[in-house]
Structure formats: C-alpha cells, structure tokens
C-alpha positions in Angstrom: -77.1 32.9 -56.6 -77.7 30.0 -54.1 -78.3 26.4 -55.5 -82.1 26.3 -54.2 -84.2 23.5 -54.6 -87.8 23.4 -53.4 -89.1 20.3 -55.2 -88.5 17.0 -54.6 -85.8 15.0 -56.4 -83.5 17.9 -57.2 -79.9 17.7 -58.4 -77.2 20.6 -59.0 -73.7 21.0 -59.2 -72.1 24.4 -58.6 -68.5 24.6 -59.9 -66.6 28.0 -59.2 -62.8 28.7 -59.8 -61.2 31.6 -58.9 -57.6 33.5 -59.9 -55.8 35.6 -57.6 -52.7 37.9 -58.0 -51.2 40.9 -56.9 -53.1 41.9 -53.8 -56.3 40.8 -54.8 -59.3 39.5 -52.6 -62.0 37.1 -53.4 -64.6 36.1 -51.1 -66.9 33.2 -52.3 -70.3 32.8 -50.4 -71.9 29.8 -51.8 -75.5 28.5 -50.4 -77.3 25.1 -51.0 -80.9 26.0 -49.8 -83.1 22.8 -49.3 -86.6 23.9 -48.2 -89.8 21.6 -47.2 -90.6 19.5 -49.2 -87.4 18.8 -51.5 -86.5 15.4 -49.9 -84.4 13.2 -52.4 -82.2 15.9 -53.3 -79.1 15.8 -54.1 -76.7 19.0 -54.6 -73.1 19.7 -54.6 -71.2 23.0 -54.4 -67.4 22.9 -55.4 -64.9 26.4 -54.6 -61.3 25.7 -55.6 -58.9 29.0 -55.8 -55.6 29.6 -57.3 -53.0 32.4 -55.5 -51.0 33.4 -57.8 -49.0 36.1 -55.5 -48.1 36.4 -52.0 -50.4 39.6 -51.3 -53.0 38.2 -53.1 -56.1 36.4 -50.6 -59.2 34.0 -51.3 -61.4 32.6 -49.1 -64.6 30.7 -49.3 -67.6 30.7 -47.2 -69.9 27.7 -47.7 -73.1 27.1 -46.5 -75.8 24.4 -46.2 -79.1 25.5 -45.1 -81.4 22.3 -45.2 -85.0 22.1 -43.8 -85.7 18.3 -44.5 -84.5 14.6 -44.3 -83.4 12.3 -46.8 -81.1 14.4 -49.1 -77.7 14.5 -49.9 -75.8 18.1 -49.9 -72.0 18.7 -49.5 -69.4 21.5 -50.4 -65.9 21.4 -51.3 -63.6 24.0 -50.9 -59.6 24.3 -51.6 -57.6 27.4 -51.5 -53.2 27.5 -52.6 -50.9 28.5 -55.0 -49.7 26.8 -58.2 -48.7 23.1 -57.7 -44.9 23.0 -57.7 -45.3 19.5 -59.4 -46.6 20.7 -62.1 -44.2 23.8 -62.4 -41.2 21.1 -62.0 -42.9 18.8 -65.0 -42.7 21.9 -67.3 -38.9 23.2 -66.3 -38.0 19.7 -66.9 -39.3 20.2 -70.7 -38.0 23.6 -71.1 -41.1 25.4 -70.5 -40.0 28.8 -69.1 -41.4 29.5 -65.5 -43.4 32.3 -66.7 -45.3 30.4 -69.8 -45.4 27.7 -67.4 -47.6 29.9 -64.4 -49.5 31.0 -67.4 -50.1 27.0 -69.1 -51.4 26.0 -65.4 -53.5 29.0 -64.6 -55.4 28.3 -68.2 -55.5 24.6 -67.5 -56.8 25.6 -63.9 -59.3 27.2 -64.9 -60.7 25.5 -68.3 -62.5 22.8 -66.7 -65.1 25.9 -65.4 -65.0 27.3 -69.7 -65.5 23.5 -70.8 -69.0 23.7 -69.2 -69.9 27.1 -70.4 -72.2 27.7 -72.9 -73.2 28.6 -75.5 -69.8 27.8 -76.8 -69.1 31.5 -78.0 -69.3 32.8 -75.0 -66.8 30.4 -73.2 -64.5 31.0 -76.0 -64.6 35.1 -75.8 -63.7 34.3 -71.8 -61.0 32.2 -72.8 -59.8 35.3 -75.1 -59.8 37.5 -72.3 -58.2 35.2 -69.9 -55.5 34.9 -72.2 -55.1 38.5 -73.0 -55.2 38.9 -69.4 -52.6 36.9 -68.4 -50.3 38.3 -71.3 -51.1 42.1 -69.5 -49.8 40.2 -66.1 -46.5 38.7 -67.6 -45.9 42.1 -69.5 -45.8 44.0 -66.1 -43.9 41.3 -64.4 -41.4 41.7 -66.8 -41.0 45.4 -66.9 -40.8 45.4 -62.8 -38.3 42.4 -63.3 -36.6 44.7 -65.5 -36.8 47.6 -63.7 -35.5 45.7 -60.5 -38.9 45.7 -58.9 -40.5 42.4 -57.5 -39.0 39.2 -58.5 -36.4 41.1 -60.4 -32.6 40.6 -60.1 -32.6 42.2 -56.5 -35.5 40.3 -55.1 -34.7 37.0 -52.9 -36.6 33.4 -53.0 -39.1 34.8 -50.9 -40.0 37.3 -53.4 -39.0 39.8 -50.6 -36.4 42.8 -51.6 -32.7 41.9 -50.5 
C-alpha cells in the first residue's frame, strides 16, 4: 500500500523491517505518492532488513512519485546481517551465540511490534516470532548435529570443509 497523500498538509511515516534466513527472498516496493494539490506534505518511508544466512537475499525498491512543490519526502533503506558488536557484547556476558542471534533478531525487529496495535495483536506476532525462531534454532541444531551446516565439519565461512 503506497503512502499517498492528496490533501494538503499531510504527514506519514512508513516503518517496515524484514527477517531473512535460509535462502529466503524479500523484495520491498515502497511508494510515497504526492499528487496536486498536497503541497506542505511531509512523508517518510523507512526499509531496514536483517540477513540472517548467507543464501538468504533482501532488497528494497523505493520510490518517490511527487507531482507538486513545497513538500518534504525521503526514504531510507539498509540491508546486512547481524551487527557483530552486538554479538561480541553478548559472548562477553555469556550469552550463547545462538540465544544471542535470537535476543538481536527480537530486539531488531520490536521497535515495528511497539507501534502495532491494538496491543493483542502485536503481542500474538511477537508469540509467533518467538516460536519461530525456536523452530529455526531447533533445525540448526539437529543439522549441527547431524554434521550439516555450521556443524562440526563446516568452516568459518559456513562452507563444508
């Protein structure tokens, strides 16, 4: 749905976060429409994506399409993997790299559940991004197990050795 605004004075803010794994593709189209007539407005359009896995892909594909003067309108858009920062500021506590991917990926993406509402609804998403991301660290660990990706015959690169 594109941010449109056809009156004058108009203001919106479009926050999407996405979560990638596995080999996984996401495409974000985002459009802030500003027709004739709407001057004064004011819109912003935010796309920030976490890769959680080599084969996994997100892009973003912003546009502006503005048919007066005076307003303001700008997109942001930011695309990588988990910060290893914030993976290192775990270890150091003795958070476990797995609980710590998971910690991140929940905090990544709560600032989009913070602004749901009605408040139920935000908080069944968060119980399925949860259970989610247990289903993710269950497989991981049965390939690890199993000797599959990122198990004891895997490399830093995540490539087989």
């Amino acid at each position: 749905m594109p941010q449109d605004h056809a009156a004058p004075f108009g203001e919106s803010e479009l926050l999407f976060k996405g979560a990638v794994t596995d080999r996984a593709r996401s495409v974000y189209s985002g459009l802030i429409r500003v027709r004739r007539g709407a001057r004064g407005t004011n819109a912003f359009q935010t796309n920030h994506n976490l890769v959680l896995a080599e084969g996994a892909r997100a892009d973003s594909v912003p546009n502006l399409d503005i048919e007066e003067n005076d307003v303001r309108c700008s997109h942001a858009s930011a695309v990588g993997p988990i910060d290893e920062d914030q993976r290192f500021y775990l270890a150091s506590r003795g958070v476990p790299p797995e609980a710590a991917d998971r910690l991140i990926t929940l905090g990544f993406l709560d600032e989009v559940l913070q602004r749901m509402t009605p408040r139920a609804l935000a908080d069944h998403v968060r119980r399925r991004l949860v259970a989610s991301l247990d289903e993710a660290e269950a497989a991981e660990e049965a390939a690890s197990a199993a000797g599959g990706p990122g198990g004891p015959t895997a490399n830093p690169s995540g490539a087989q050795a």
